[in-house]
DRENLOKE-474975 format. One record per residue: residue number from 1; residue in three letters; y, x, z of N, C-alpha, C in turn. Coordinates in nm, 2 decimals, always signed. Each point is the difference from the previous one (the first is absolute). Example, Ala and Ser with C-alpha at 12.3 -4.5 7.8 and 13.67 -1.06 7.14 Angstrom:
BEGIN
(rec 1 "Ala" (-0.57 +1.32 +0.78) (+0.12 -0.09 +0.00) (+0.12 +0.09 +0.00))
(rec 2 "Ser" (+0.11 -0.04 -0.07) (+0.11 +0.09 +0.00) (+0.11 -0.08 +0.08))
// end
This chain:
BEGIN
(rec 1 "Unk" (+0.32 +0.28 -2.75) (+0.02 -0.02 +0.14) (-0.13 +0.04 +0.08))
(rec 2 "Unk" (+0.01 +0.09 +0.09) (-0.08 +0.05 +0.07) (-0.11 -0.19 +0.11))
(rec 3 "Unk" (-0.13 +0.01 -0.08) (-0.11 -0.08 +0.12) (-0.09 +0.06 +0.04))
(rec 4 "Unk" (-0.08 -0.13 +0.11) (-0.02 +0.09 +0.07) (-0.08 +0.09 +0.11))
(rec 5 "Unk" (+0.17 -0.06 +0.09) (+0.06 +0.08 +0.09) (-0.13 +0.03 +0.11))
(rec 6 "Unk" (-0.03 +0.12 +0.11) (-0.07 +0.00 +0.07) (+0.06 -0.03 +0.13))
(rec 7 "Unk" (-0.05 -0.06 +0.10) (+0.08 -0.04 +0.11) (+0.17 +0.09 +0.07))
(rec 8 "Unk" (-0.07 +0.11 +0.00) (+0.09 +0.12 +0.03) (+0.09 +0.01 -0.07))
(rec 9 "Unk" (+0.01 +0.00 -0.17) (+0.13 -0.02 -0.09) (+0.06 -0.15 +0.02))
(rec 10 "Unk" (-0.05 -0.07 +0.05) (+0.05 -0.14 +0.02) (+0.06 +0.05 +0.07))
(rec 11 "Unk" (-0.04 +0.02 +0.17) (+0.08 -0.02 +0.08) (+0.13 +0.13 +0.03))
(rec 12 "Unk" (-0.05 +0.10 -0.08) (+0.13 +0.10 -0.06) (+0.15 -0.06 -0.06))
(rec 13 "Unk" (-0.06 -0.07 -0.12) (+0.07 -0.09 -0.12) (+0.10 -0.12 +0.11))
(rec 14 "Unk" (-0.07 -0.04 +0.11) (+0.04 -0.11 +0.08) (+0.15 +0.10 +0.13))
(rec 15 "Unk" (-0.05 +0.13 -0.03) (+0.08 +0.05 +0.13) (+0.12 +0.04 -0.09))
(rec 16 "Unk" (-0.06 +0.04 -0.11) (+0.14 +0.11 -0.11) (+0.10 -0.14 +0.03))
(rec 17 "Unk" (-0.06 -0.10 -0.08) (+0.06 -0.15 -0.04) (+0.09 -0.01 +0.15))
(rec 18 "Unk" (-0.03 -0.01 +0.09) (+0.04 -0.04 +0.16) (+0.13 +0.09 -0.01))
(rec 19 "Unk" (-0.01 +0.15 +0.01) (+0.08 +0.12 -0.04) (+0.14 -0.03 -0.10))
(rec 20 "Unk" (-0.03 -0.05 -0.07) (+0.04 -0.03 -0.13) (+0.10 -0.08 -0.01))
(rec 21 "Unk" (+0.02 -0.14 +0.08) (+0.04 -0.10 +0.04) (+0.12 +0.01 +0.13))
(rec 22 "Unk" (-0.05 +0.06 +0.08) (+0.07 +0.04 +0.10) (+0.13 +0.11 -0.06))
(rec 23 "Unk" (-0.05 +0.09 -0.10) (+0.09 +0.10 -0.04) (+0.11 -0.09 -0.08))
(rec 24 "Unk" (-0.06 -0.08 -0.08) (+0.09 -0.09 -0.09) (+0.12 -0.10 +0.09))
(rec 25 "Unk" (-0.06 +0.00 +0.14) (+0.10 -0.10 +0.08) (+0.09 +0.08 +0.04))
(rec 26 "Unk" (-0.01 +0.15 +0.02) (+0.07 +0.04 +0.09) (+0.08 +0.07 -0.15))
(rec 27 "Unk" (+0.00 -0.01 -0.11) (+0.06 +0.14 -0.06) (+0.10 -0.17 -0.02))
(rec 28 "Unk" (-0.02 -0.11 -0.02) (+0.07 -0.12 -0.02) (+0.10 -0.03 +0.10))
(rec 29 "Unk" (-0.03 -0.02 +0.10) (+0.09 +0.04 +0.15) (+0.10 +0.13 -0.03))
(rec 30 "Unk" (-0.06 +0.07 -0.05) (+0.09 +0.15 +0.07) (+0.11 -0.01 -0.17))
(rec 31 "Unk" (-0.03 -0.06 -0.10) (+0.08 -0.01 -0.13) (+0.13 -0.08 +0.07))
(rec 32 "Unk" (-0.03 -0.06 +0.01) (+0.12 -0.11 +0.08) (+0.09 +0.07 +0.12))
(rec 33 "Unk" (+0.00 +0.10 +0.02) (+0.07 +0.06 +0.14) (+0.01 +0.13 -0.04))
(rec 34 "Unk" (-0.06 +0.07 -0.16) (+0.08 +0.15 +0.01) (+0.15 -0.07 -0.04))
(rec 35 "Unk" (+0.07 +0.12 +0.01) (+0.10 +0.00 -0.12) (-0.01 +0.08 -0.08))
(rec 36 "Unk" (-0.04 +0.10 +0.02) (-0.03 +0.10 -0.12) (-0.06 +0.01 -0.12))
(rec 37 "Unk" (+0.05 -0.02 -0.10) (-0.05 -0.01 -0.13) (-0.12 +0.05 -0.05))
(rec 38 "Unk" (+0.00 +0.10 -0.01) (-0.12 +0.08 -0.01) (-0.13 -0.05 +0.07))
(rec 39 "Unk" (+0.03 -0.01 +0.14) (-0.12 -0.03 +0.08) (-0.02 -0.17 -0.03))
(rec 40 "Unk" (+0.08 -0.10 -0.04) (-0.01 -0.08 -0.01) (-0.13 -0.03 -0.13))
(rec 41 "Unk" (+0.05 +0.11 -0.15) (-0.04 +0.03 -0.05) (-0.16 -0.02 +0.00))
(rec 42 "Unk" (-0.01 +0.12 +0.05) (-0.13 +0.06 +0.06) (-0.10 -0.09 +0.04))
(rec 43 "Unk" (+0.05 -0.10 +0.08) (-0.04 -0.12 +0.10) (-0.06 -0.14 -0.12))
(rec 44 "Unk" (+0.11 +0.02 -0.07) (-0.01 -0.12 -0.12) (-0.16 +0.04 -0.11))
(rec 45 "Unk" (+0.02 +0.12 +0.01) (-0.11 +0.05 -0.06) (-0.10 +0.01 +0.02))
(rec 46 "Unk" (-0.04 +0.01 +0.12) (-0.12 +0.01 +0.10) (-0.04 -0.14 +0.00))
(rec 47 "Unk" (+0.11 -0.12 +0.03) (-0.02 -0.11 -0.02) (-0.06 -0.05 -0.11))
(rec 48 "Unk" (+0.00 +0.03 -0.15) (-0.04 -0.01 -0.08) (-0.13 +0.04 -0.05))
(rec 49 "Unk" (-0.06 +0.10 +0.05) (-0.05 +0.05 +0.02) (-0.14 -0.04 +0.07))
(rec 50 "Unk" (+0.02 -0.05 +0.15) (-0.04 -0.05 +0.09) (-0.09 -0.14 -0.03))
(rec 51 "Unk" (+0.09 -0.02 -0.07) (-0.08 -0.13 -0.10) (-0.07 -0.01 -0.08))
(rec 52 "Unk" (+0.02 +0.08 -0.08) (-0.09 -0.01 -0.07) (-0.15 +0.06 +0.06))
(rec 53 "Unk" (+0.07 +0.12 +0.06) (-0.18 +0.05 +0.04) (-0.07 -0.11 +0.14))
(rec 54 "Unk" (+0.07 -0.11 +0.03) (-0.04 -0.10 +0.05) (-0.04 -0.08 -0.06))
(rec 55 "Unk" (+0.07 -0.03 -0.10) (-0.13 -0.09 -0.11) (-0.14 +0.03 -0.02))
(rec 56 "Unk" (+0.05 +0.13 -0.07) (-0.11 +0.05 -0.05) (-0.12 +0.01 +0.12))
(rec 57 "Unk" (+0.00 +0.09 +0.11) (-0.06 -0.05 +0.10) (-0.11 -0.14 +0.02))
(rec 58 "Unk" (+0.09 -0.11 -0.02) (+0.02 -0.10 +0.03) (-0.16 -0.08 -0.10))
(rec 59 "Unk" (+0.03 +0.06 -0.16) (-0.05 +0.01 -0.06) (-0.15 +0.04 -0.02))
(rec 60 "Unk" (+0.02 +0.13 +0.05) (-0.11 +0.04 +0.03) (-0.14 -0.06 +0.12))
(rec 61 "Unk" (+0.09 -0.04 +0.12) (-0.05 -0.08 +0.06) (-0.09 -0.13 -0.04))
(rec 62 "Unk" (+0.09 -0.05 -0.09) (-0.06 -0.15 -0.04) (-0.09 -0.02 -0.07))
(rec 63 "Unk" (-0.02 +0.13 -0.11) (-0.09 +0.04 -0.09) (-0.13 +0.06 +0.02))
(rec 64 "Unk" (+0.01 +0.06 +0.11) (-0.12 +0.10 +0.10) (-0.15 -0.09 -0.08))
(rec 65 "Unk" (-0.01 -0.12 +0.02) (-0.15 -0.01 -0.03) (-0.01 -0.03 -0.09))
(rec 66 "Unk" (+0.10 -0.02 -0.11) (-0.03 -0.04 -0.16) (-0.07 +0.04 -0.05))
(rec 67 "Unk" (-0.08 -0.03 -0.11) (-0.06 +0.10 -0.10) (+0.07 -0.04 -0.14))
// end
């Protein structure tokens, strides 16, 4: 796991993360109101997706000053 961080990748890491979260609400929102399979699909995936690279993220964050 990447430590660390210099203020600038923090606060990068802090904006992706912000990005990240917002995309996850809205792909969650918009799953629930296609009907279309495929896009539903799509949506489910991104959701999956979305999470994990929010953890990880997440991760990253908490770990910044470990050695």
């Amino acid at each position: 796991m990447t430590k660390n961080l210099g203020l600038h990748e923090t606060l990068e890491a802090h904006e992706i993360l912000t990005f990240k979260s917002l995309c996850l609400t809205k792909s969650s929102t918009m799953s629930s109101l296609v009907q279309d399979t495929e896009l539903q699909n799509i949506l489910l995936k991104d959701m999956r997706a979305g999470t994990q690279d929010i953890q990880t993220l997440q991760e990253i964050l908490m770990n910044r000053g470990e050695r």
